[in-house]
N, C-alpha and C positions, 0 to 999 in steps of 0.2 A: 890500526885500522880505523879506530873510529875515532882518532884524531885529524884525518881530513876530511871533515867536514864542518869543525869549528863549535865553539861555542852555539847550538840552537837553542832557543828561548821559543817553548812550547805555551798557552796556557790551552785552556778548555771551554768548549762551549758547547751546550745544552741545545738538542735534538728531541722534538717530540715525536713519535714513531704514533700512527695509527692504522690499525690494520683493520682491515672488512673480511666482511662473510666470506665470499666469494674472490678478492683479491688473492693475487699470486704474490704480491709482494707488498710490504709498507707503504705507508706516505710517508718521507722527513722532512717536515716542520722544523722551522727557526721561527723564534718569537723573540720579542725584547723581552718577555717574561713568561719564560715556556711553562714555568711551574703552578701557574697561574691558570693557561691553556690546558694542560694535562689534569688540572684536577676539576674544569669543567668540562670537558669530554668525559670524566669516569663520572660524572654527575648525569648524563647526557648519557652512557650506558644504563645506570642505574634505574634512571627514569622509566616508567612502564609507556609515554607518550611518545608519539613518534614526530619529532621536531626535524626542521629544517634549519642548516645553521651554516654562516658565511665568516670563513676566517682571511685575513691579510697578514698571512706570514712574511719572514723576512726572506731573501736569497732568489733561488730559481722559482719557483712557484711565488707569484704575485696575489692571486684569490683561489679558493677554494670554497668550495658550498658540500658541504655533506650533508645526508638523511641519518638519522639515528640511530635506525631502526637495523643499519648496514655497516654498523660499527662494531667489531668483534673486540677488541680490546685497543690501548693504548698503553705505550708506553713511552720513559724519559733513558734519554743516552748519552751518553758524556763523549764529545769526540777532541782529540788534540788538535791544537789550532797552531802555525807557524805563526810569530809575532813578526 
């Protein structure tokens, strides 16, 4: 069975997930350096200030502006990618 489908060649790429107060579901961010994004949003949680902040992720979402103050956590996610 899972001979026809051939050789696939998967790798992985990194999703940054941020969720709000009141959101029903995540945002997924792609970044050329998610890891980078993801630990300045939990800087950005942490902070007692309430900042306004503008990102240019990669993919479907071209800009994005979030409030701080509206950001319940983040997080990082590894998704397979077809090469």
């Amino acid at each position: 069975m899972s001979g026809q489908f051939g050789q696939m060649n998967f790798k992985t790429k990194m999703a940054v997930l941020v969720f709000g107060k009141s959101w029903i579901q995540p945002l997924v961010l792609y970044f050329e350096d998610p890891e980078k994004v993801y630990s300045e949003i939990q800087e950005l949680i942490k902070s007692s200030s309430n900042k306004l902040v503008e990102y240019k992720p990669l993919g479907p979402i071209k800009k994005i502006t979030l409030q701080s103050s509206q950001i319940a956590a983040v997080a990082l996610q590894e998704e397979p990618q077809l090469q």
